[in-house]
PyMOL commands that place a pseudoatom at each C-alpha (Angstrom):
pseudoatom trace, name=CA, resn=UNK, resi=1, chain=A, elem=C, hetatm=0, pos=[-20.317, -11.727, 29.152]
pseudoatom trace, name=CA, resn=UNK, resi=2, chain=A, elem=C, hetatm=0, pos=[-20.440, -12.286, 25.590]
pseudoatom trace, name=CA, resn=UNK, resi=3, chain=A, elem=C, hetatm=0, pos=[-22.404, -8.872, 24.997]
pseudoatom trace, name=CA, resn=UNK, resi=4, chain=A, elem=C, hetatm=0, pos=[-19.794, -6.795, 26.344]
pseudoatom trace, name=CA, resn=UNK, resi=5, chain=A, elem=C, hetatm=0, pos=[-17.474, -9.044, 24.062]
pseudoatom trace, name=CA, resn=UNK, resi=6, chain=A, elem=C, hetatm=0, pos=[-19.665, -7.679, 20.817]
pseudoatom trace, name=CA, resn=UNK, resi=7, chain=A, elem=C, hetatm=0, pos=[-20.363, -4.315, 21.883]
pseudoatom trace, name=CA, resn=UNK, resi=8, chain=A, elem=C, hetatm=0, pos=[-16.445, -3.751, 22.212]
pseudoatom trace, name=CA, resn=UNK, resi=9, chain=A, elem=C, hetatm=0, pos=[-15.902, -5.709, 18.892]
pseudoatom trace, name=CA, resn=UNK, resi=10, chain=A, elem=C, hetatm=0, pos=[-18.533, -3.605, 17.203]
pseudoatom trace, name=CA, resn=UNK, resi=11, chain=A, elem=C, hetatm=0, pos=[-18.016, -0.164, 18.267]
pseudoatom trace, name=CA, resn=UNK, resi=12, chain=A, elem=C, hetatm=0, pos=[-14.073, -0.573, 16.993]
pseudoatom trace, name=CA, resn=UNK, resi=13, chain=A, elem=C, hetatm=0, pos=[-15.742, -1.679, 13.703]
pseudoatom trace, name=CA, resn=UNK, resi=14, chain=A, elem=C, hetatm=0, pos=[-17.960, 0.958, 13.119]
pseudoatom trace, name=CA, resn=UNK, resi=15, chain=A, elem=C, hetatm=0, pos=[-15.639, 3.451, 14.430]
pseudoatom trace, name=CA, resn=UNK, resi=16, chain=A, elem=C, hetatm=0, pos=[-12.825, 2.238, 11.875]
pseudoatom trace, name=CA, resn=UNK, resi=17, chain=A, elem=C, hetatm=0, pos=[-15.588, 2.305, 8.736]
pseudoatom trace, name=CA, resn=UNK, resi=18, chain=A, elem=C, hetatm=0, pos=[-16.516, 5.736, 9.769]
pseudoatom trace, name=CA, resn=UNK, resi=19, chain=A, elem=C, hetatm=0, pos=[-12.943, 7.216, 10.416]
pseudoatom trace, name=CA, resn=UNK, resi=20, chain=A, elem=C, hetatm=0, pos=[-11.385, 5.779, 7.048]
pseudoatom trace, name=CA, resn=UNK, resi=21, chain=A, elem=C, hetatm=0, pos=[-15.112, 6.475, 4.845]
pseudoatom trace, name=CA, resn=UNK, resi=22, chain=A, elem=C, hetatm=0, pos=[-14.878, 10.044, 6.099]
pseudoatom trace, name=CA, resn=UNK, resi=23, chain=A, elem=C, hetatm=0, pos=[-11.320, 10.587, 5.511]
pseudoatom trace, name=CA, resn=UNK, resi=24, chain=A, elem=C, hetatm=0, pos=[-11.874, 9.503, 2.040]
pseudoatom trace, name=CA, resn=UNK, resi=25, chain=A, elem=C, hetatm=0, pos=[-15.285, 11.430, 1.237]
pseudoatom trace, name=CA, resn=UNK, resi=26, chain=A, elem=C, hetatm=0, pos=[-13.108, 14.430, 2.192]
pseudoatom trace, name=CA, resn=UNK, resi=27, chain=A, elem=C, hetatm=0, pos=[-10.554, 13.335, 0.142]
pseudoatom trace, name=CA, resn=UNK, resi=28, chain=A, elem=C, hetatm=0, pos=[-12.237, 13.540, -2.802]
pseudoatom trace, name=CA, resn=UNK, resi=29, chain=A, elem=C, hetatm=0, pos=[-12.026, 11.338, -5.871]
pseudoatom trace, name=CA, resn=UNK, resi=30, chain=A, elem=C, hetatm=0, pos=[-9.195, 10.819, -8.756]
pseudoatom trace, name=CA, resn=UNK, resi=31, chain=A, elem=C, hetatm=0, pos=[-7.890, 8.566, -11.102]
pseudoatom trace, name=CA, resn=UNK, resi=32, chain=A, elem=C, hetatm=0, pos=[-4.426, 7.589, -12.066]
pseudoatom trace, name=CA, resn=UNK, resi=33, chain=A, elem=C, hetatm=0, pos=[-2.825, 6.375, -14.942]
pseudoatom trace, name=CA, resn=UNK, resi=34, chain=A, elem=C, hetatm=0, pos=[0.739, 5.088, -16.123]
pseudoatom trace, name=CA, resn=UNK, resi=35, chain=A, elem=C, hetatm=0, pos=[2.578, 5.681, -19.043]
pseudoatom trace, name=CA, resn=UNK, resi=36, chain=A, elem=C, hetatm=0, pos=[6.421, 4.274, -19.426]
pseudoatom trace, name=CA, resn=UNK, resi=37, chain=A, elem=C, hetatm=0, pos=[9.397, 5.395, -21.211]
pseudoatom trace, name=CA, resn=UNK, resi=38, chain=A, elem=C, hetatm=0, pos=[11.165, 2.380, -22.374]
pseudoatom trace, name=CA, resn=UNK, resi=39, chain=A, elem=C, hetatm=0, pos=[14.734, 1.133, -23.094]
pseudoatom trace, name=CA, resn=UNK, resi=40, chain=A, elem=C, hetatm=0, pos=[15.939, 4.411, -22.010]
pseudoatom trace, name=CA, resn=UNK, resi=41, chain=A, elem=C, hetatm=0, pos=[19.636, 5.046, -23.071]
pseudoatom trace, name=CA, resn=UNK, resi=42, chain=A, elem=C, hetatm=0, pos=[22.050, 3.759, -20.041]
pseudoatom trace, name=CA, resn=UNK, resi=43, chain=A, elem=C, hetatm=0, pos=[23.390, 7.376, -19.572]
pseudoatom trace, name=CA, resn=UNK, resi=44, chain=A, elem=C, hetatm=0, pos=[19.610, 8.219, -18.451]
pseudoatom trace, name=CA, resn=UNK, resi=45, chain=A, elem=C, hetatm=0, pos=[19.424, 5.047, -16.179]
pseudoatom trace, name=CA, resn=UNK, resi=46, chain=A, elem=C, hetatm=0, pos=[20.718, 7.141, -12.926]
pseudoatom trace, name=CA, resn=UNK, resi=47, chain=A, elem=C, hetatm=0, pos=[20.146, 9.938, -10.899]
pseudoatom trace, name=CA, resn=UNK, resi=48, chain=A, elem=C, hetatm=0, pos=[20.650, 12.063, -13.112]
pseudoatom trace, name=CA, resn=UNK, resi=49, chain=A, elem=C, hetatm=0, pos=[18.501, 10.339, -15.891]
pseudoatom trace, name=CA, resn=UNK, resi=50, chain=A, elem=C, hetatm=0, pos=[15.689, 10.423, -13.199]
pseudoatom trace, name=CA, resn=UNK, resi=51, chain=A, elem=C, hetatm=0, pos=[15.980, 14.310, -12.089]
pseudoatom trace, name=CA, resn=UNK, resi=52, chain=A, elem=C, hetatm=0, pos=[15.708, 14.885, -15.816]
pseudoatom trace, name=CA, resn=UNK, resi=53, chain=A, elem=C, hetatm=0, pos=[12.778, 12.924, -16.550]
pseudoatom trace, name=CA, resn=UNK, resi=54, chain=A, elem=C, hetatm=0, pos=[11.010, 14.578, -13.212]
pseudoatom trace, name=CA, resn=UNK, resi=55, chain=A, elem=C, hetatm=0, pos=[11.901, 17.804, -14.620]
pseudoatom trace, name=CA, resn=UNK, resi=56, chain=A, elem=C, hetatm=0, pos=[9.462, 17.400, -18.023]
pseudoatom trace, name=CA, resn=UNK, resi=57, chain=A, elem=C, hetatm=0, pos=[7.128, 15.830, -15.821]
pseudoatom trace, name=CA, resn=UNK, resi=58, chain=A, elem=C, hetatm=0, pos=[6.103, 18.055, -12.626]
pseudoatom trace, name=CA, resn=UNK, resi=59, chain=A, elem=C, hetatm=0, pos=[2.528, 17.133, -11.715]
pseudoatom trace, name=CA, resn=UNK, resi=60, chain=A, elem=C, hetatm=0, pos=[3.761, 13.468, -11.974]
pseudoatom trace, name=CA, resn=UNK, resi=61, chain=A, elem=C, hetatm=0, pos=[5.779, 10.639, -9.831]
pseudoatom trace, name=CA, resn=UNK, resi=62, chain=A, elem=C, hetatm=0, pos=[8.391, 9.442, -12.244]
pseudoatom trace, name=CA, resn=UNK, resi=63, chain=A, elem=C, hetatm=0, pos=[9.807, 6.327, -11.472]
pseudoatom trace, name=CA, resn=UNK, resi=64, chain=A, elem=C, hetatm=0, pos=[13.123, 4.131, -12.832]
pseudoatom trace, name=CA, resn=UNK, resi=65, chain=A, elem=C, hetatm=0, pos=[12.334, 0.520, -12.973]
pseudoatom trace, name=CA, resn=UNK, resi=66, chain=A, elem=C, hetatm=0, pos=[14.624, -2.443, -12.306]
pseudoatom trace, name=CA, resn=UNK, resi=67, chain=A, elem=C, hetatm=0, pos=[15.215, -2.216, -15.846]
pseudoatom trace, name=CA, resn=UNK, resi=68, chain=A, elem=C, hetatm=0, pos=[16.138, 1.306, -16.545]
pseudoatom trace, name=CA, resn=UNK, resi=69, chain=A, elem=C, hetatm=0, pos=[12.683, 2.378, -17.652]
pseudoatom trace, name=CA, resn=UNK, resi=70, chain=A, elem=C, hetatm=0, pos=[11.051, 5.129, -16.518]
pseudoatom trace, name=CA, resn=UNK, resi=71, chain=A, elem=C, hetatm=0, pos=[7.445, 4.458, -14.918]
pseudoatom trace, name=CA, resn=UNK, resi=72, chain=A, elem=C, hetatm=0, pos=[4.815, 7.401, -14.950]
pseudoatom trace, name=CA, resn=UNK, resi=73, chain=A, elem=C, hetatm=0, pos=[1.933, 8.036, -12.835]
pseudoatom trace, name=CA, resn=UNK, resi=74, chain=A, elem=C, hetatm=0, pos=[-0.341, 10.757, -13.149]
pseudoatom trace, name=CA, resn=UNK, resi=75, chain=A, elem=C, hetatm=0, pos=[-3.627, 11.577, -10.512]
pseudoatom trace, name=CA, resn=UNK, resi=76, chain=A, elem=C, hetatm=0, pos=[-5.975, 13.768, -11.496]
pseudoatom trace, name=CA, resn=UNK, resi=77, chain=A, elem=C, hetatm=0, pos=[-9.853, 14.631, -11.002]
pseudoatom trace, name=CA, resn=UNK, resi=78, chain=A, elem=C, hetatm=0, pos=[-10.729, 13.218, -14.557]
pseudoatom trace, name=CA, resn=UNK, resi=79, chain=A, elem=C, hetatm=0, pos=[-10.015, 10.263, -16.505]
pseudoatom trace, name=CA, resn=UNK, resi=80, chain=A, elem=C, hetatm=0, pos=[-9.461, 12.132, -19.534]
pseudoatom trace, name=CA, resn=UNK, resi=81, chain=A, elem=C, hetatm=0, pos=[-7.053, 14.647, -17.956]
pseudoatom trace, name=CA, resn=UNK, resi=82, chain=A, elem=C, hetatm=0, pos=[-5.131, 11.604, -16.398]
pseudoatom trace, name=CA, resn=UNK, resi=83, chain=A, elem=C, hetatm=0, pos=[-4.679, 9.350, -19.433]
pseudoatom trace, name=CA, resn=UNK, resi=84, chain=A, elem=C, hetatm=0, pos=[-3.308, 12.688, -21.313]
pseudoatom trace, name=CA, resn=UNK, resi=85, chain=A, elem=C, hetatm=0, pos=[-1.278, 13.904, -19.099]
pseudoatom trace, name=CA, resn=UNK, resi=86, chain=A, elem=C, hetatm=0, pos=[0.797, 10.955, -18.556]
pseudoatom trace, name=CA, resn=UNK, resi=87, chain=A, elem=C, hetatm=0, pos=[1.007, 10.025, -22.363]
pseudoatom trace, name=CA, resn=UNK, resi=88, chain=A, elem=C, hetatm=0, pos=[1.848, 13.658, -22.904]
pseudoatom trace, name=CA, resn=UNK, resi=89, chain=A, elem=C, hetatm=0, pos=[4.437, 13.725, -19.851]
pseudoatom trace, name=CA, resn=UNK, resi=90, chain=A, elem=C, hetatm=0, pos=[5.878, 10.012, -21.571]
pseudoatom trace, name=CA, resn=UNK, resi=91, chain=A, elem=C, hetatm=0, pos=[6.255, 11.763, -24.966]
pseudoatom trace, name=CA, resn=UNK, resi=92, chain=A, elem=C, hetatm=0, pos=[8.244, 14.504, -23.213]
pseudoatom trace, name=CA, resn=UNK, resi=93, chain=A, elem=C, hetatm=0, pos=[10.256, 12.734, -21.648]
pseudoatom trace, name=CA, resn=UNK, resi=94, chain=A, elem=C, hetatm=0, pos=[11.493, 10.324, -24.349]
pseudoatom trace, name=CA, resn=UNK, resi=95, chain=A, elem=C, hetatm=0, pos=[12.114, 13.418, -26.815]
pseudoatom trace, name=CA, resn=UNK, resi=96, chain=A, elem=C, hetatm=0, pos=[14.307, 14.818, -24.274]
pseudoatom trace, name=CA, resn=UNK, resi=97, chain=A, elem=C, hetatm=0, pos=[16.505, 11.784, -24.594]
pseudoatom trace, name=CA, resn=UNK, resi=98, chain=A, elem=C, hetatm=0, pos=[19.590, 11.765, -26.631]
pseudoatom trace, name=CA, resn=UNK, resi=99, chain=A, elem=C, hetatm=0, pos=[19.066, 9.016, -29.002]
pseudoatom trace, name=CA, resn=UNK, resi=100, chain=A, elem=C, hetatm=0, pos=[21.487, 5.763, -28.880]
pseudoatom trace, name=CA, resn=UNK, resi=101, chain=A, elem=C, hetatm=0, pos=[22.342, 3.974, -32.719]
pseudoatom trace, name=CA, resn=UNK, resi=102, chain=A, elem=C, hetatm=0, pos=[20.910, 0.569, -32.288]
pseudoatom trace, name=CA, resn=UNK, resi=103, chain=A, elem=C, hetatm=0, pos=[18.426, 1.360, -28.943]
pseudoatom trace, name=CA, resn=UNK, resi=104, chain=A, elem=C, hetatm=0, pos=[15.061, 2.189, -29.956]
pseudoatom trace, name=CA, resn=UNK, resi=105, chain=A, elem=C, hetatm=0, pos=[13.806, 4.010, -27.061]
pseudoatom trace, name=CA, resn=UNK, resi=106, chain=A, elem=C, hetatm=0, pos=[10.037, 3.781, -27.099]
pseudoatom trace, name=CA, resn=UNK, resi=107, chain=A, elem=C, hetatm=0, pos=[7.114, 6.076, -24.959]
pseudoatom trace, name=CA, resn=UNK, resi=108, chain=A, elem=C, hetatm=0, pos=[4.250, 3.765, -24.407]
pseudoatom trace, name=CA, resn=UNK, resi=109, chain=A, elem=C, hetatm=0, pos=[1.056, 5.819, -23.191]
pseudoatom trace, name=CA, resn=UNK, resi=110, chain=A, elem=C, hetatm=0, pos=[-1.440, 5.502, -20.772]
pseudoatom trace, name=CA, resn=UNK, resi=111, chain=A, elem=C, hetatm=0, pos=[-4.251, 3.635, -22.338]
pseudoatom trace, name=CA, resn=UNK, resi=112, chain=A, elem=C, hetatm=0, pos=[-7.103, 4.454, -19.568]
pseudoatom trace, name=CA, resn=UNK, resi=113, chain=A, elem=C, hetatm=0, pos=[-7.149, 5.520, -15.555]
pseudoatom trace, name=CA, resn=UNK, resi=114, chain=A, elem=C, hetatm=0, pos=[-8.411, 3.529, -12.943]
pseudoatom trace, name=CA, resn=UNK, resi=115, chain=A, elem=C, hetatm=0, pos=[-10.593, 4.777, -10.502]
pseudoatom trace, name=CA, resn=UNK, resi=116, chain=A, elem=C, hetatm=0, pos=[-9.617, 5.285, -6.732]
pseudoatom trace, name=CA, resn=UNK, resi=117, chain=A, elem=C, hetatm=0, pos=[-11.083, 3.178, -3.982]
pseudoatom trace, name=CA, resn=UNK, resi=118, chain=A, elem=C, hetatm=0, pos=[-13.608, 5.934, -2.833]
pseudoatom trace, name=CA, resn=UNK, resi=119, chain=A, elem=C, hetatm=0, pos=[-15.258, 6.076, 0.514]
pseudoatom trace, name=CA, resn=UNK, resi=120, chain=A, elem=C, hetatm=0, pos=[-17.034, 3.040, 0.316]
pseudoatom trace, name=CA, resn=UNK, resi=121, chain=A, elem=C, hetatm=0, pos=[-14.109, 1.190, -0.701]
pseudoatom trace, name=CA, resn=UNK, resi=122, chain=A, elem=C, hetatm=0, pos=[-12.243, 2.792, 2.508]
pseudoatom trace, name=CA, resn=UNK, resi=123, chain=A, elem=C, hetatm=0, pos=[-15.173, 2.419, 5.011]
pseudoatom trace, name=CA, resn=UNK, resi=124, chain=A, elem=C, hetatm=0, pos=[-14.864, -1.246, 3.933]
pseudoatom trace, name=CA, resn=UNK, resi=125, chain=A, elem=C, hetatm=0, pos=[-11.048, -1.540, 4.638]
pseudoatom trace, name=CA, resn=UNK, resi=126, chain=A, elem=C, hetatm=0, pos=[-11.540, 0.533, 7.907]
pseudoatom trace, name=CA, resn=UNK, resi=127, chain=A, elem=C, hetatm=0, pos=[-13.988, -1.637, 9.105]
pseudoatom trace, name=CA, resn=UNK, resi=128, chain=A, elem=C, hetatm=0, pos=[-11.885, -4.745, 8.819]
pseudoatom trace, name=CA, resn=UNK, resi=129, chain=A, elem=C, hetatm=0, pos=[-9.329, -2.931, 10.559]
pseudoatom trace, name=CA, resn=UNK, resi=130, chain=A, elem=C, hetatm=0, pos=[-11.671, -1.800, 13.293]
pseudoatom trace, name=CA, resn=UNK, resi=131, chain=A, elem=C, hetatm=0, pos=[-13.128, -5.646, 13.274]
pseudoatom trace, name=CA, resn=UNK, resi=132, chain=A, elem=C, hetatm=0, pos=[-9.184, -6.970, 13.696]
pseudoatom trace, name=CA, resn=UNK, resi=133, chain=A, elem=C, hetatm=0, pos=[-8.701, -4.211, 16.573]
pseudoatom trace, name=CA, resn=UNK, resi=134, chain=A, elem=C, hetatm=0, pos=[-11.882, -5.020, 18.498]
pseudoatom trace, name=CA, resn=UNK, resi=135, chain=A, elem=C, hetatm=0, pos=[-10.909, -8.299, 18.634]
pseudoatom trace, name=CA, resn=UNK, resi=136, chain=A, elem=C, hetatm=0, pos=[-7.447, -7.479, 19.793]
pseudoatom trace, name=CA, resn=UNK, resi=137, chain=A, elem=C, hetatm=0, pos=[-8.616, -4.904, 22.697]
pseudoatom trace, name=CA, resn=UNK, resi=138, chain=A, elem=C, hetatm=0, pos=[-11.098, -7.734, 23.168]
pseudoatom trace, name=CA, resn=UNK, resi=139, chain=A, elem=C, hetatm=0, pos=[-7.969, -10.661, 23.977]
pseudoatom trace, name=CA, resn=UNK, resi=140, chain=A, elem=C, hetatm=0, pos=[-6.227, -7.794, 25.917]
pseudoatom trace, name=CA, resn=UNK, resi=141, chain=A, elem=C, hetatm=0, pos=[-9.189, -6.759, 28.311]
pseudoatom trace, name=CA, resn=UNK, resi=142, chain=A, elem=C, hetatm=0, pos=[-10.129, -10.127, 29.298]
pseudoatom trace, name=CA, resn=UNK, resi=143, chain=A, elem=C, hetatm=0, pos=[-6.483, -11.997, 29.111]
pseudoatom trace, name=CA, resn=UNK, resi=144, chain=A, elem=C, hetatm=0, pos=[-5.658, -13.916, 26.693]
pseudoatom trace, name=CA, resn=UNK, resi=145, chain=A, elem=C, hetatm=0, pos=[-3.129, -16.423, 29.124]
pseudoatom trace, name=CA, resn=UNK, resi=146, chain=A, elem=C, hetatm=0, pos=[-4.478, -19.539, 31.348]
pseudoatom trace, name=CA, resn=UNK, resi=147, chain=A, elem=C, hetatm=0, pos=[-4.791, -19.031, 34.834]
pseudoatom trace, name=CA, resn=UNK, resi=148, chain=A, elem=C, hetatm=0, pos=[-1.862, -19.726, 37.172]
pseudoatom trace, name=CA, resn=UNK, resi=149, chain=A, elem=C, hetatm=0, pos=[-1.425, -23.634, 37.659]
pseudoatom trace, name=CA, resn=UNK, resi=150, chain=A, elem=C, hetatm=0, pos=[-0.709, -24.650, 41.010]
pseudoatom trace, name=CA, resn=UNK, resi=151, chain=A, elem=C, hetatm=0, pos=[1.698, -26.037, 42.303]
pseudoatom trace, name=CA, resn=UNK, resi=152, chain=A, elem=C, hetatm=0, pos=[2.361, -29.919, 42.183]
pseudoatom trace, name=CA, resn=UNK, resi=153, chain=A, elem=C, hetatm=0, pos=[3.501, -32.099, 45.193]
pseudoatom trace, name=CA, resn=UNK, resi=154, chain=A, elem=C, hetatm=0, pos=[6.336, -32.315, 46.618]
pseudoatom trace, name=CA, resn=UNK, resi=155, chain=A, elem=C, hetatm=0, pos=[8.599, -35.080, 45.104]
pseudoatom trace, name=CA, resn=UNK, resi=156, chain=A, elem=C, hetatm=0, pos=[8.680, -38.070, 47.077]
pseudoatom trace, name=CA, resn=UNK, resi=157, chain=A, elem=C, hetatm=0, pos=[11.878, -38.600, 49.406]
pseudoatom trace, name=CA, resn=UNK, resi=158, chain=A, elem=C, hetatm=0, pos=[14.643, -40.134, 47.627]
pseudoatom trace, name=CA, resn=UNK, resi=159, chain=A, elem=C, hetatm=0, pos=[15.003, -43.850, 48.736]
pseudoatom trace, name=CA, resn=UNK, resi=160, chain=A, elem=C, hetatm=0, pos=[18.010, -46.313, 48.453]
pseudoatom trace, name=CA, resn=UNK, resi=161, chain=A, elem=C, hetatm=0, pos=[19.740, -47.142, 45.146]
pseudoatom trace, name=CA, resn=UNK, resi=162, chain=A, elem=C, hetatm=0, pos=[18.343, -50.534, 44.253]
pseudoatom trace, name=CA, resn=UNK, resi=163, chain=A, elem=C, hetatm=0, pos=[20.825, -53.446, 44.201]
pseudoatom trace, name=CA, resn=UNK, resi=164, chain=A, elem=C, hetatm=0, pos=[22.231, -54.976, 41.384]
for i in range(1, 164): cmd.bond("trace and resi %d" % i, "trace and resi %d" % (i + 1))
show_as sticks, trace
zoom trace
């Protein structure tokens, strides 16, 4: 009983570690790195501020913070190539801006990239996954309710009411 339990478990595991550990040695590896614009002027703190700053910065997601800031991420194959890109993309951006008397709108660059997960990382994450699905199908195949209870006995008959 308990070793068709393990071989379910098990198989979802290893099937989950594969899948995601594949998926991600296809993928490839990058890094990313972030670079900010901030106190941006408040006529750049819109839609329109944000189409602007995504227009100096194509090969990047550019962001607008809760703050009116704008937040720039860069992936690329090398970490080199990342951290310039998004400090050059951040310098672009904040010499595009019309400067505001009294706001002193700074570009802060990306100071290094981190590293993506990688397929170990993934094979690790789709194994727990696999592990929590196993265990689900697991629950589902052999019912996870009690059994039926039967039923109890009939109540007794009702008697007098008792004087008083």
């Amino acid at each position: 009983m308990y070793g068709v339990q393990a071989r379910l478990i098990v198989a979802f595991t290893l099937l989950g570690a594969l899948v995601a550990g594949a998926v991600a040695g296809v993928a490839g590896r990058e890094y990313r790195a972030h670079a900010y614009v901030i106190r941006v002027p408040p006529a750049y703190s819109n839609a329109g501020g944000l189409a602007l700053a995504r227009a100096k910065a194509p090969r990047a997601k550019v962001q607008l913070t809760g703050r009116g800031d704008f937040a720039i991420t860069v992936r690329a194959s090398s970490e080199g190539e990342a951290v310039a890109l998004a400090t050059g993309y951040a310098k672009a951006i904040k010499r595009s801006l019309r400067r505001v008397p009294g706001l002193a709108t700074r570009g802060r660059g990306a100071r290094r990239a981190a590293r993506e997960l990688g397929p170990l990382g993934w094979a690790l994450l789709g194994g727990f996954a696999g592990l929590w699905l196993g265990v689900a199908a697991e629950i589902v195949r052999s019912g996870s309710g009690r059994a039926p209870r039967r039923a109890g006995a009939p109540c007794p008959p009702a008697t007098r009411a008792t004087p008083g």
